[in-house]
C-alpha positions as CSV (number, residue, x, y, z in Angstrom):
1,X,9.8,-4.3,55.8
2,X,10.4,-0.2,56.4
3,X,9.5,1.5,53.0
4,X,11.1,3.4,51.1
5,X,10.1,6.9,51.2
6,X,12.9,8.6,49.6
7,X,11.2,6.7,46.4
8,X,7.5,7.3,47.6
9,X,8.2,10.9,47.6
10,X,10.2,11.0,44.3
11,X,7.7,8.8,42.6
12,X,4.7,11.4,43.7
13,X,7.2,14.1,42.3
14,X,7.5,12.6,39.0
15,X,3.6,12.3,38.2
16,X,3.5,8.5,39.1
17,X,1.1,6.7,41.9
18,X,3.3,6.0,45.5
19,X,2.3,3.1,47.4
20,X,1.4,5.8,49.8
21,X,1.0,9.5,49.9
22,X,3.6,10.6,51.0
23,X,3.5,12.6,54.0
24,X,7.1,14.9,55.2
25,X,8.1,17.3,58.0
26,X,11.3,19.4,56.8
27,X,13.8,18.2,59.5
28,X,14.7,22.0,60.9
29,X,10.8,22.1,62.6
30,X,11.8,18.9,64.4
31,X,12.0,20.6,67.9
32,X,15.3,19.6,70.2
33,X,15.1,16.4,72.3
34,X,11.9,15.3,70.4
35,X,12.0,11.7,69.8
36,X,11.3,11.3,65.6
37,X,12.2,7.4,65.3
38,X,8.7,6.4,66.2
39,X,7.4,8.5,63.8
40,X,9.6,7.9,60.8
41,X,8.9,3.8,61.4
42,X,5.5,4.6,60.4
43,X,5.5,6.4,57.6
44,X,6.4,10.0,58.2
45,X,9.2,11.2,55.9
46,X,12.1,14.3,56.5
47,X,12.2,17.1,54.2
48,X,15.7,18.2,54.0
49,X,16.1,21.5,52.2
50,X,20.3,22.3,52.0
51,X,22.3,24.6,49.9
52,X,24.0,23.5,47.1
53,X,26.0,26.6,46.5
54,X,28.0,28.9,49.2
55,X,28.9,32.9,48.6
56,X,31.5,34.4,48.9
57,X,32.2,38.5,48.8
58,X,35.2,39.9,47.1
59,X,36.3,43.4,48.1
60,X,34.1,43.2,50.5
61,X,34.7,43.0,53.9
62,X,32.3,40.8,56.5
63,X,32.3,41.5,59.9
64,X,30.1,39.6,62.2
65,X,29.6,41.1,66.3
66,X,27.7,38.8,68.5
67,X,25.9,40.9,71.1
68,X,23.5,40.0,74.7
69,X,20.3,38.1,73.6
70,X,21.2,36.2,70.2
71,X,21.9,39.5,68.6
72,X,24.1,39.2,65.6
73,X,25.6,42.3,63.8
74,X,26.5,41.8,60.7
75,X,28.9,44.7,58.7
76,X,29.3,45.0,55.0
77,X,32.6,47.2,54.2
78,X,33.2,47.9,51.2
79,X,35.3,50.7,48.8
80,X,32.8,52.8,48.7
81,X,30.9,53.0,52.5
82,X,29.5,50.3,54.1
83,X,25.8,48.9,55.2
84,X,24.8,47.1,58.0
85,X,21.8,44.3,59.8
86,X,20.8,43.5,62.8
87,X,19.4,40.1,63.6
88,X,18.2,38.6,66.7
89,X,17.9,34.6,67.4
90,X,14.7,33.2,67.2
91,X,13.2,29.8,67.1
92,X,15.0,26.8,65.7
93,X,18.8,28.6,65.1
94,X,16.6,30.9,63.1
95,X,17.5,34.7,63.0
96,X,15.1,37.3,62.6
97,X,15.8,40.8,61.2
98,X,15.4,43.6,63.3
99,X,17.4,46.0,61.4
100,X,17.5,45.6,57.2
101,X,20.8,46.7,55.3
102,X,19.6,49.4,53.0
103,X,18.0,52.5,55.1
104,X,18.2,55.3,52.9
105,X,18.4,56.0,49.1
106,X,22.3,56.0,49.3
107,X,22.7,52.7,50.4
108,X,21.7,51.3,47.3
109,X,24.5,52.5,45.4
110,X,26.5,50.6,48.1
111,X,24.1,47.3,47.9
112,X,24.7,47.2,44.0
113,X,28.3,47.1,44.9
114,X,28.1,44.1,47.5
115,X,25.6,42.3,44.6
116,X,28.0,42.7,41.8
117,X,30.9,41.2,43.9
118,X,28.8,38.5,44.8
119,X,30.7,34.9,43.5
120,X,28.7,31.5,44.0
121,X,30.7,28.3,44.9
122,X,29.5,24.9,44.6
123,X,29.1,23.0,48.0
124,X,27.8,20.0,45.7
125,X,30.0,17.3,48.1
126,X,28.6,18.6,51.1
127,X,25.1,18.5,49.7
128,X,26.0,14.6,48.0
129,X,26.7,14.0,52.1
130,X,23.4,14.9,53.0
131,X,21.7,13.2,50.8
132,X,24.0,10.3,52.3
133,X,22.7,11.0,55.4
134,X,19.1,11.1,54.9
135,X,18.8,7.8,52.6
136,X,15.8,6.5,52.1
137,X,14.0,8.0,55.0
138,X,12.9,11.4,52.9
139,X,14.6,13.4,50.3
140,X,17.1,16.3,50.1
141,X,16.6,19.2,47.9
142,X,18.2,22.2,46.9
143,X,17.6,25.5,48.6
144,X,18.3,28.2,46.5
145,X,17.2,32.4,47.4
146,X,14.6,34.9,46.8
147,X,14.1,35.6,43.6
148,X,15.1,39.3,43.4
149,X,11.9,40.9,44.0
150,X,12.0,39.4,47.0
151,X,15.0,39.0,48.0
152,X,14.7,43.2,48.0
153,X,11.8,43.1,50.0
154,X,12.7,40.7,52.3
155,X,16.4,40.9,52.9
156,X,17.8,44.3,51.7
157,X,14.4,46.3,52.9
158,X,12.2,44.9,54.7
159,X,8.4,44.2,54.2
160,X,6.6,48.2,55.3
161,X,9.5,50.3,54.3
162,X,9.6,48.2,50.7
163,X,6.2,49.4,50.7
164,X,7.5,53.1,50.8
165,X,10.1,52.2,48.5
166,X,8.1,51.3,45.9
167,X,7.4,55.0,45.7
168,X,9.9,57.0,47.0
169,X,12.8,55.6,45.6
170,X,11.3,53.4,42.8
171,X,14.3,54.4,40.3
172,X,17.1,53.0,42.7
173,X,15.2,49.7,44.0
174,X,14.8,48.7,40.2
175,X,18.5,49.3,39.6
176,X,19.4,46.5,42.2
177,X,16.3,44.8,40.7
178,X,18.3,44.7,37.3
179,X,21.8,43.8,39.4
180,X,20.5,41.1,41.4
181,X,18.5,39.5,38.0
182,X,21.8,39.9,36.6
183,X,24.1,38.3,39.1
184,X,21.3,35.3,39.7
185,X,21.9,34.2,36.7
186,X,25.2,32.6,37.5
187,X,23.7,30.6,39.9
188,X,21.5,29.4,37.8
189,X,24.1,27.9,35.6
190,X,26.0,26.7,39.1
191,X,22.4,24.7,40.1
192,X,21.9,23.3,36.8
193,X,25.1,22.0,36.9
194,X,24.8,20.4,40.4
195,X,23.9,16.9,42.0
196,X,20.5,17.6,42.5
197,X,17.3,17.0,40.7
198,X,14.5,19.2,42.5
199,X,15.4,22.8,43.5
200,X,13.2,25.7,45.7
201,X,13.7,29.1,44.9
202,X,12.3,31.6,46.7
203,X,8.8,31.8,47.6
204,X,7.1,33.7,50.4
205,X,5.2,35.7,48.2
206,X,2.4,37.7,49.7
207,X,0.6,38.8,47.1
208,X,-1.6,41.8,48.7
209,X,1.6,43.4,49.4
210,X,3.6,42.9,46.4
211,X,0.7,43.2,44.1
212,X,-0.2,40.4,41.2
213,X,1.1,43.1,38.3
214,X,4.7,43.0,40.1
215,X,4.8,39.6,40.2
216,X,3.7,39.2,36.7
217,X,6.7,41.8,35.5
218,X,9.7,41.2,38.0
219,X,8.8,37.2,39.7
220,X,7.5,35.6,36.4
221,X,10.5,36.5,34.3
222,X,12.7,34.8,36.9
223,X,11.2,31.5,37.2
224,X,10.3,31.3,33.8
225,X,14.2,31.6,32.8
226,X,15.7,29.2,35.9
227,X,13.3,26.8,34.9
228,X,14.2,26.4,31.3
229,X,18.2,26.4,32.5
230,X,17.2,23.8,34.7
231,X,15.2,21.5,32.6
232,X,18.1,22.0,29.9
233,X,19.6,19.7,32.5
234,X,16.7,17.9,33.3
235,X,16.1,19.3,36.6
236,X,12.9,20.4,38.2
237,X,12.0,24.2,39.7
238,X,9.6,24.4,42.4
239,X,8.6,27.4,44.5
240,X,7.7,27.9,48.1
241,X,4.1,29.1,47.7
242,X,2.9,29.1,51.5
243,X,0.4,32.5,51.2
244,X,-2.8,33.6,49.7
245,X,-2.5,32.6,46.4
246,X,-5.5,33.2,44.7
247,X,-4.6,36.5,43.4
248,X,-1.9,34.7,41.3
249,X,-3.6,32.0,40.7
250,X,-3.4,32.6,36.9
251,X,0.3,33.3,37.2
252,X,1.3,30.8,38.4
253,X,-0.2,28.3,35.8
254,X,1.0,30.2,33.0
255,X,4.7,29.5,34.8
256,X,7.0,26.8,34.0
257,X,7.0,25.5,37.5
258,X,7.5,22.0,38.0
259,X,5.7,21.8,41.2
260,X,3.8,23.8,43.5
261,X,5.5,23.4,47.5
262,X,3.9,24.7,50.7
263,X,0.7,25.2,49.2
264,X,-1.7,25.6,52.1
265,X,-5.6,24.6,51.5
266,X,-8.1,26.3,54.0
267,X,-8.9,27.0,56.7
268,X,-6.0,28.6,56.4
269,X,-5.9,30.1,52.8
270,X,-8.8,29.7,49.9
271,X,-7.4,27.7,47.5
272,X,-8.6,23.7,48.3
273,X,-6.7,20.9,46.6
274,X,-9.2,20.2,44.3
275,X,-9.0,23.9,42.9
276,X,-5.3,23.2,42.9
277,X,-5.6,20.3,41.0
278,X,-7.8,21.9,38.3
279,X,-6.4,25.6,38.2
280,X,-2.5,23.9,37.2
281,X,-3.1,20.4,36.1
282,X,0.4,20.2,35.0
283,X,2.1,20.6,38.2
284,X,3.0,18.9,41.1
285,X,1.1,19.5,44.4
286,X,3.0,19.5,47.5
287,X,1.1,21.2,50.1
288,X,1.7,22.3,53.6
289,X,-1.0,20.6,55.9
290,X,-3.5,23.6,57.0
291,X,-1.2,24.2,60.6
292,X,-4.5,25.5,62.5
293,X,-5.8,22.0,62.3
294,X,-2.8,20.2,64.5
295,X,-4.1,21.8,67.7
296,X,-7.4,20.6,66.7
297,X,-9.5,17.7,68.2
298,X,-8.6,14.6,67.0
299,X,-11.9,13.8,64.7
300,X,-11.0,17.2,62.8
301,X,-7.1,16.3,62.4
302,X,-8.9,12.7,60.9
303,X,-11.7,14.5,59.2
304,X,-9.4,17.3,57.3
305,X,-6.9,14.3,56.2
306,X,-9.3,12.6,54.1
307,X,-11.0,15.5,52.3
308,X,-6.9,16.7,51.5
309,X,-6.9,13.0,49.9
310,X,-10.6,12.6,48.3
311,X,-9.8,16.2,46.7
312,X,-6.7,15.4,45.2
313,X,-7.6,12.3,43.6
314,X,-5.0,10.1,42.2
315,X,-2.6,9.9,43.9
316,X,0.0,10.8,41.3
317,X,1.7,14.0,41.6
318,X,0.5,14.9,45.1
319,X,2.2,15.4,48.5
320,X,1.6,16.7,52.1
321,X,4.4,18.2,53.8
322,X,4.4,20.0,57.2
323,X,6.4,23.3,56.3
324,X,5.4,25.2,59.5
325,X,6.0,24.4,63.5
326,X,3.7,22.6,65.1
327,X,3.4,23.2,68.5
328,X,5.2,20.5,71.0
329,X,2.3,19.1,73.1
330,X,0.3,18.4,69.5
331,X,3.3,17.3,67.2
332,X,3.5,13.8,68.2
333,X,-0.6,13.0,68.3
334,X,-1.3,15.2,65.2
335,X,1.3,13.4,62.7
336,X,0.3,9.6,64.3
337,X,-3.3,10.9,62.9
338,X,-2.7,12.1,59.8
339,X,0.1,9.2,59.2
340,X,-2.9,6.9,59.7
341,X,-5.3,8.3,57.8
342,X,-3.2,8.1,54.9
343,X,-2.7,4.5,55.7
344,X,-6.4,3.6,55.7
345,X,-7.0,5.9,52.7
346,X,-4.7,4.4,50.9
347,X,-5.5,0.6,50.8
């Protein structure tokens, strides 16, 4: 009888004891033409993070220019000037910046603009579909944005000149700080309203670069107030934590996060299972499996599978997800490892 890991992986989630830990790949890393079935009939569950929500711009024009080489050219026109991004193609339908919207202190004025015309729009059939789809082979969740911070750094900036920012033109990247906190806030409400019942937002924090005061001050704040909208509604917040987290280590268990997701134990990062376990006892643990060990012999993959179990204990509230690429020759003898593993561990 094929088991249900739609319910493994939402008992794990909800502090009880699975059968089986679970173990899931997000379904966008699964590389074309790769045969999956083989995989999934033993255990190995799909990850499926979709929208709930779509955007749409009013007086404000979009204009999208495919060039040569996957580059996409993307225009924002609105009353007042416009801004523009380059992106280029990269691995799995995924494009990569190579030219950020805001590129001098002007722009921001402009960038407010585009923010404050922002409306979300429920896509809540399309992400019931989905879920249709995926059944009881893994579990669909809804994939919100940066939190603003970050969505800054990341999307309107980009990593080094948000650096610069920071000090150059502090005054203006705080203003669309305040817009973007702002305009989130409606899609809050939208999400907490939705079909769903586990929700990412954001993540990709890099603590070194952002510092742990700044994410005290303008991160905190934000996941503090979507997670009590959301558990008004009895919905769970969880955060894509794939980096060093060490440095905010203590902020994170003083949030309201319901779990931890992409968590990554060494050898990659410092912080180990058990630490995880032990610095935020209340939350859920979903980790990303360390990716360095994948391409590793196949005693390590076995040896690094167990201590991940031992160290986390019971199994209740505790999950390994594969949340990076794993290279093609290694993907298929790396998951029938740690798939078995877990099998044997879990007698």
């Amino acid at each position: 009888m094929r088991r249900n890991l739609r319910v493994e992986i939402e008992t794990a989630l909800e502090g009880g004891i699975p059968r089986v830990t679970p173990l899931t790949l997000y379904d966008l890393l699964v590389p074309p033409n790769f045969e999956i079935d083989h995989l999934c009939a033993q255990g190995l569950a799909i990850a499926a993070r979709r929208d709930i929500y779509r955007i749409e711009y009013r007086d404000v024009t979009v204009r999208q220019i495919h060039e040569k080489g996957g580059i996409r050219r993307t225009i924002y026109q609105t009353p007042i000037g416009s801004l523009s991004e380059v992106q280029q193609m990269g691995l799995y339908n995924a494009y990569c910046p190579l030219e950020h919207p805001i590129k001098q202190e002007s722009d921001y004025r402009i960038a407010e603009f585009i923010v404050n015309h922002t409306h979300y729009l429920p896509r809540f059939s399309q992400f019931l579909e989905e879920k249709r789809k995926i059944a009881d082979a893994g579990i669909v969740i809804a994939h919100t944005c940066y939190s603003p911070l970050l969505d800054i750094q990341i999307r309107w900036i980009g990593q080094e000149r948000f650096c610069y920012e920071l000090t150059d033109h502090e005054d203006a990247l705080m203003s669309l700080y305040a817009c973007l906190r702002t305009k989130q806030r409606e899609m809050y409400s939208l999400v907490a309203s939705s079909p769903t019942r586990y929700c990412l937002y954001g993540g990709n924090i890099v603590p070194e670069m952002v510092g742990p005061d700044r994410v005290r001050k303008y991160v905190l704040p934000c996941w503090q107030e979507f997670a009590e909208v959301l558990a008004n509604e009895n919905k769970k917040l969880g955060v894509h934590l794939d980096a060093e987290n060490r440095l905010i280590s203590d902020i994170i268990a003083e949030s309201d996060l319901y779990f931890v997701e992409a968590l990554t134990p060494p050898p990659d990062c410092s912080i180990s299972v058990a630490e995880a376990r032990k610095m935020w006892p209340d939350k859920k643990i979903w980790i990303n499996f360390p990716s360095s060990i994948h391409i590793c012999p196949d005693d390590r993959i076995r040896t690094t599978t167990r201590e991940l179990l031992e160290q986390a204990g019971k199994r209740d509230g505790f999950l390994i997800g594969v949340t990076e690429d794993i290279p093609v020759q290694h993907m298929n003898r790396s998951l029938s490892i740690i798939l078995q593993t877990i099998k044997e561990y879990c007698r």
